[in-house]
C-alpha positions as CSV (number, residue, x, y, z in Angstrom):
1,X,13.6,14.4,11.6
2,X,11.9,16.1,9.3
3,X,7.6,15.7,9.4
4,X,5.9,13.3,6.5
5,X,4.3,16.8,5.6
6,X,7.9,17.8,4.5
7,X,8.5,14.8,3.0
8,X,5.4,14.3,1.3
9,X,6.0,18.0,-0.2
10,X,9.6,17.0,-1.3
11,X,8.1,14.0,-3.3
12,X,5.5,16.1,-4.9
13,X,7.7,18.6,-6.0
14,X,9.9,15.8,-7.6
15,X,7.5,14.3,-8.9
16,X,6.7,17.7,-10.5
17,X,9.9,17.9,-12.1
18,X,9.8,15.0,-14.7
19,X,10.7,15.7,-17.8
20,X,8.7,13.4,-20.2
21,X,9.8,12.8,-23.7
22,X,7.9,14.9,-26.0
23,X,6.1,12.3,-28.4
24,X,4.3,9.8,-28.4
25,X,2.3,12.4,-26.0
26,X,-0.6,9.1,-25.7
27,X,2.1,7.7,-23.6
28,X,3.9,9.7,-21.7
29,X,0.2,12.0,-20.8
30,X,-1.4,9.5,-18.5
31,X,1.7,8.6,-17.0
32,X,1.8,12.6,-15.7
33,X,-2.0,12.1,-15.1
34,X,-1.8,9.3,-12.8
35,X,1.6,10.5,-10.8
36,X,-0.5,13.6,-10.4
37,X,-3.4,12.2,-8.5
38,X,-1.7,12.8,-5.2
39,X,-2.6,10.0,-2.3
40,X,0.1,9.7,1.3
41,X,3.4,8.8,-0.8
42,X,3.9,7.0,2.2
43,X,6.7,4.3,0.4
44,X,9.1,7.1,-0.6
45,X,8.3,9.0,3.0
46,X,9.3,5.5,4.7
47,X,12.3,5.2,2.4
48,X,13.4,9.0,2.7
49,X,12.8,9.1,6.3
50,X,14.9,5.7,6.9
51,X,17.8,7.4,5.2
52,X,18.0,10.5,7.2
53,X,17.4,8.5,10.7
54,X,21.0,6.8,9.5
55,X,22.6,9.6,8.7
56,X,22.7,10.2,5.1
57,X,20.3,13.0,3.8
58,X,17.4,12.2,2.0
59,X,18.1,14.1,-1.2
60,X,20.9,10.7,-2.1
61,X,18.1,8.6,-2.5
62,X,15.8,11.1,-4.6
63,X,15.7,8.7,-7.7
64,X,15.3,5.4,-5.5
65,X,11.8,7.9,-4.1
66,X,10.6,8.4,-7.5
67,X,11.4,5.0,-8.4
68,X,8.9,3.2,-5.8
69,X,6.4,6.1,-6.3
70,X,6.5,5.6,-10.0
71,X,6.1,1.6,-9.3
72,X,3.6,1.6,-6.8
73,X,1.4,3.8,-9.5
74,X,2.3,1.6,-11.7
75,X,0.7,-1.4,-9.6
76,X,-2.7,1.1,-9.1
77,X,-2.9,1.7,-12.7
78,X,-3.0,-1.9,-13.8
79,X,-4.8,-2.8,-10.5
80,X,-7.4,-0.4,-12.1
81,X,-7.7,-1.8,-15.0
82,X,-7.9,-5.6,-14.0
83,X,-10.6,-4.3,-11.2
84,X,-12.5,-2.0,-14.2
85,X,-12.6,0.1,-11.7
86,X,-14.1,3.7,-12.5
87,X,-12.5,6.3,-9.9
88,X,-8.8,6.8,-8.3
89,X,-8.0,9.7,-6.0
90,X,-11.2,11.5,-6.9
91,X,-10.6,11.5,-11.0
92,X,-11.6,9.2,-13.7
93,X,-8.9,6.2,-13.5
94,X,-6.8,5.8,-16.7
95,X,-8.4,3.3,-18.9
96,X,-11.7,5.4,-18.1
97,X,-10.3,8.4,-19.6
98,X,-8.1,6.7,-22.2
99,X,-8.5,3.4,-22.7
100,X,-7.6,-0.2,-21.8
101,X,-4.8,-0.5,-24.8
102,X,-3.3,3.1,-23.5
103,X,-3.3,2.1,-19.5
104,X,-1.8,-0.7,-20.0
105,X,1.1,0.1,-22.3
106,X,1.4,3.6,-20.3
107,X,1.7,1.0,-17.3
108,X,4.2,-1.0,-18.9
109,X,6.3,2.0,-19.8
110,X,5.7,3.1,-15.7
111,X,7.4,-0.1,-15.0
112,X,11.0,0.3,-17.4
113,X,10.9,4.0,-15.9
114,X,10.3,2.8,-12.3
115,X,13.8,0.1,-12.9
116,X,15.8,2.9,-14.4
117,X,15.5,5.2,-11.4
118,X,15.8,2.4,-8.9
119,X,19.2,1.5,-10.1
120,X,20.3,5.7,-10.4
121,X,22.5,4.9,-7.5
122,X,26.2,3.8,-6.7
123,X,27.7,0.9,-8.4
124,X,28.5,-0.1,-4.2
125,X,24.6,-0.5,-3.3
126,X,22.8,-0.7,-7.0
127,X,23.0,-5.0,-6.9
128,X,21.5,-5.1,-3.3
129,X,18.6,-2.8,-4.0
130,X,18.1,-3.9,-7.7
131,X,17.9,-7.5,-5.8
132,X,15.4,-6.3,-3.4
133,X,14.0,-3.8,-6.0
134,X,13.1,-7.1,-8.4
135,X,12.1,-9.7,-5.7
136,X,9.8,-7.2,-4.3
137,X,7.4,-6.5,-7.6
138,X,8.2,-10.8,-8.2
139,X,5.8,-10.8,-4.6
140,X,3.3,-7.9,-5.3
141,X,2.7,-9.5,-8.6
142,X,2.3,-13.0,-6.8
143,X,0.1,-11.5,-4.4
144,X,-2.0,-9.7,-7.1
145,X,-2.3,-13.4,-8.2
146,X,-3.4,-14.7,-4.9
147,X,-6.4,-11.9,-4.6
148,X,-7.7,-13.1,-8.2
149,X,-7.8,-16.4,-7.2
150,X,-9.9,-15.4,-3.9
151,X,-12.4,-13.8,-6.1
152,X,-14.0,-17.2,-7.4
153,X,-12.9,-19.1,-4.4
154,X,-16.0,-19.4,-1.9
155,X,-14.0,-20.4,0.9
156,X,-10.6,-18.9,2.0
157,X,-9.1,-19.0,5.1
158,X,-7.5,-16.1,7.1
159,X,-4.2,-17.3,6.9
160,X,-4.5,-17.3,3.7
161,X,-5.6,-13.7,3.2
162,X,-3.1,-12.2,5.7
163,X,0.0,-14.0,3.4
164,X,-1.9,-12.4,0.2
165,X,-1.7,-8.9,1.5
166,X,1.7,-9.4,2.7
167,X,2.8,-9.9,-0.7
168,X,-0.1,-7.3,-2.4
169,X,1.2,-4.5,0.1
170,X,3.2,-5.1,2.6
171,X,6.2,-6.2,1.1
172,X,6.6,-3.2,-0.8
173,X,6.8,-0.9,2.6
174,X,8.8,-3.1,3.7
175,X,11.4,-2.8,0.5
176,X,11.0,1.2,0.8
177,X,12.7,1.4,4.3
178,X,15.0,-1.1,3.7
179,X,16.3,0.4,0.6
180,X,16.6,3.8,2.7
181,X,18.9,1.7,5.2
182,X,20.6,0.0,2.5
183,X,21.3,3.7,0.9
184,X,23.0,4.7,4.4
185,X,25.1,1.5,4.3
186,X,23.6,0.4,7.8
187,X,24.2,-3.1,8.8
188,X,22.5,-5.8,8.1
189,X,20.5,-6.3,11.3
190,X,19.1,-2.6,11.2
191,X,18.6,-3.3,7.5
192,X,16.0,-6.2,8.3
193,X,14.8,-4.3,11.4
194,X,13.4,-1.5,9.5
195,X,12.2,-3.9,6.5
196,X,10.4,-5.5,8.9
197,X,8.9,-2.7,10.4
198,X,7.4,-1.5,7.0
199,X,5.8,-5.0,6.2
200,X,4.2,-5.0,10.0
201,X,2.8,-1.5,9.4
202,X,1.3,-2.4,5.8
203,X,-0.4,-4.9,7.1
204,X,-2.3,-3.0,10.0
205,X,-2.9,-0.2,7.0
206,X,-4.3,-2.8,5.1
207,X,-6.2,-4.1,7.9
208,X,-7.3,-0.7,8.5
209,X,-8.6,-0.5,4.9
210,X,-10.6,-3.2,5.1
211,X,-12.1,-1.7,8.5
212,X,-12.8,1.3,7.1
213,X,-14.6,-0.1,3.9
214,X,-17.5,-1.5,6.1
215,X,-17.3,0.8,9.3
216,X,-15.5,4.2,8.3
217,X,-17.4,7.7,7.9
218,X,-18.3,8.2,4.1
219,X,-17.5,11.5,4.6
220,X,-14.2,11.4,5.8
221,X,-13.0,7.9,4.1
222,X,-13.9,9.1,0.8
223,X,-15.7,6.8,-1.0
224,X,-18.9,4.5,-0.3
225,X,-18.8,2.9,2.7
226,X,-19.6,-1.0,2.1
227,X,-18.5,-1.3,-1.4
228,X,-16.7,-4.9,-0.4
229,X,-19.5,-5.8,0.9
230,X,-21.6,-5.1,-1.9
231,X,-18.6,-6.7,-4.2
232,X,-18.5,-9.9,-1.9
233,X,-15.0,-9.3,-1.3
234,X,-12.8,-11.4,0.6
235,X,-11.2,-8.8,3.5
236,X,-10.5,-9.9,6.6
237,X,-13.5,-9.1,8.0
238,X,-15.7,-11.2,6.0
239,X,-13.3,-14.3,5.8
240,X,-13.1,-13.8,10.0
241,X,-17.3,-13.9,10.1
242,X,-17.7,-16.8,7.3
243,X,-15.2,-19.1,9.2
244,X,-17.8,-18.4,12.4
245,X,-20.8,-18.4,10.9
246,X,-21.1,-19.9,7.5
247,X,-25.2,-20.2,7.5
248,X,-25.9,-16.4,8.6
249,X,-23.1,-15.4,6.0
250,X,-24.8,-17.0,3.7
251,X,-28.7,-15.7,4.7
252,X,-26.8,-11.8,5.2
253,X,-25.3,-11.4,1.4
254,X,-27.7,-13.3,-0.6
255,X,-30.3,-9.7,0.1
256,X,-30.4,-8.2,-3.2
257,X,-31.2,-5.1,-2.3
258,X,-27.8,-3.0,-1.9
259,X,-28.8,-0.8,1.9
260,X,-29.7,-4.0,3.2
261,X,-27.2,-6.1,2.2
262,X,-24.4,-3.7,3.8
263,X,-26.3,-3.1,6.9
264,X,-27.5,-6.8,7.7
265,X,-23.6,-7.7,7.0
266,X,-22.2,-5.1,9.3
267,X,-24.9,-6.0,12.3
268,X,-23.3,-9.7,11.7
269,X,-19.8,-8.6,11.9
270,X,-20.6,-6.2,15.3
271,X,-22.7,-9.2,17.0
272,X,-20.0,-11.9,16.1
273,X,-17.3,-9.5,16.9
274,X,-15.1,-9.4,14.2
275,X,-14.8,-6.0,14.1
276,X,-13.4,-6.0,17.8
277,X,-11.0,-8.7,16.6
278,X,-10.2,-6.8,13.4
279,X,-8.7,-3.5,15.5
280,X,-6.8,-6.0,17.9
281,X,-4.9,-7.5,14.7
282,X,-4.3,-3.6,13.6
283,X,-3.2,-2.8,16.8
284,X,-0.7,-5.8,17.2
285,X,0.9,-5.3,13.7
286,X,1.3,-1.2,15.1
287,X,2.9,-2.8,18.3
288,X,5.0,-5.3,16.4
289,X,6.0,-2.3,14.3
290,X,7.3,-0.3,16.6
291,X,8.9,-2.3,18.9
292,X,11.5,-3.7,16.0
293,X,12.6,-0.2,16.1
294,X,13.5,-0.2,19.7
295,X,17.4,-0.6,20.2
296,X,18.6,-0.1,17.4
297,X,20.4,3.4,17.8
298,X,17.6,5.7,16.4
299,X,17.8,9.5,18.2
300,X,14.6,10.1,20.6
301,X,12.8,12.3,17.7
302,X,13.4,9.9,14.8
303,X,11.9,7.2,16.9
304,X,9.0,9.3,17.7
305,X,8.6,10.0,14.0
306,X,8.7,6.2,13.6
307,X,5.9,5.8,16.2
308,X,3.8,8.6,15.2
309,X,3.6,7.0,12.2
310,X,2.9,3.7,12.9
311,X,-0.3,4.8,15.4
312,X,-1.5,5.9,12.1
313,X,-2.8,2.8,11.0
314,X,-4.4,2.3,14.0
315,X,-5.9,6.2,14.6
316,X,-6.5,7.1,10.8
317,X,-9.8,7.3,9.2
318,X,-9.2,8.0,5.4
């Protein structure tokens, strides 16, 4: 098996090598900007490394790669916008250095582009993976829906939350591995196997996200540490210590003053433990991940690489 530094590479390169029509340049430029900004790639790594564990080489799928690449941008970029949110990957986001009008049409045109290179396959798989392909963005958009809805909901429960990043970013891990199954023709049982495997380990990345937000190293994570905090975001960290302790929620968010704030709401997390509790959820989505993998014919390296890359969820810090 090749490494996800390969992989990641390959996609890059790929990516590199789209040729955009010529006009309207207002278009097709911020589509280039925003593919450029770099990040894991980690949906078409899954989907490539899926289809070389089965036997078929990872260049067959190349379109399918660029296809969830280009969508999962695509779901950033108008993420961006509905968040007005200034800064992606360390560069202005699009409707910062276009404008709202341009992300949003250059979005839309991400989209078509993203279903066109989906369905660059065989005429044997195309229906199964535009199927999957179409369902999938149906739940990402549902789940978009869901984290709105949180935002002027006081109370929401952790149930709740856990189904909304299932759909918000889960599901679509879970479509990139299965599609890379799906591309090697493997049966149905290993099909669900590895989709599985992807939803369990975008939930413990997404768990890991919202760990990171309030306890990570600035440094290393990237950006300011407590910004949900300071947003009064629902994560599952916050929803964990409100169903707990309503009253010192309450008393810990309503400081005005930013340092404060972040710090009384992180000392409330450690003493009622959520944090602890947050890591054993991570952990057990890792767990869950890997052991769908077990017995289903992979070669001793490919399941390492499977492994390896589960335990990232659990060990990364960025």
């Amino acid at each position: 098996m090749f490494s996800t530094d390969f992989f990641s590479s390959e996609i890059n390169k790929w990516l590199s090598e789209i040729e955009y029509p010529a006009k309207p340049q207002g278009l097709y430029e911020p589509i280039a900007y925003m593919l450029s900004g770099g990040g894991k790639r980690l949906r078409p790594t899954l989907m490539c490394a899926v289809c070389e564990s089965l036997g078929l080489s990872f260049d067959y799928i190349r379109s399918q790669a660029i296809g969830i690449e280009m969508f999962h941008n695509f779901t950033l970029l108008h993420d961006d916008v509905m968040d007005n949110a200034d800064i992606r990957h360390g560069k202005p986001t699009v409707h910062r250095k276009w404008n709202i009008p341009t992300a949003i049409l250059s979005g839309d045109t991400m989209l078509t582009l993203a279903s066109e290179y989906m369905s660059d396959c065989s005429s044997e798989i195309s229906k199964d993976i535009m199927d999957l392909f179409n369902k999938t963005a149906i739940e990402i958009y549902e789940g978009q829906q869901y984290d709105m809805n949180f935002e002027s909901r006081q109370v929401v429960v952790t149930d709740e939350y856990l189904d909304m990043i299932r759909l918000k970013t889960a599901v679509l891990l879970g479509c990139a591995c299965k599609i890379g199954a799906i591309a090697a023709k493997a049966s149905p049982m290993v099909q669900n196997q590895f989709y599985q495997y992807g939803v369990k380990l975008g939930m413990a990345f997404q768990l890991r996200d919202d760990y990171l937000d309030s306890f990570g190293d600035p440094a290393v994570f990237g950006k300011q540490i407590g910004g949900d905090i300071l947003n009064d975001k629902k994560t599952y960290l916050s929803i964990l210590a409100w169903e707990n302790a309503k009253n010192e929620m309450l008393k810990a968010t309503s400081i005005t003053t930013a340092s404060e704030k972040i710090e009384n709401v992180k000392e409330l997390y450690t003493a009622l433990g959520v944090d602890a509790k947050c890591l054993e959820l991570i952990s057990s989505y890792t767990d869950e991940a890997i052991n769908l993998l077990k017995g289903i014919g992979l070669s001793a390296d490919d399941m390492e690489f499977f492994e390896n890359l589960a335990l990232t969820a659990v060990k990364r810090n960025s």
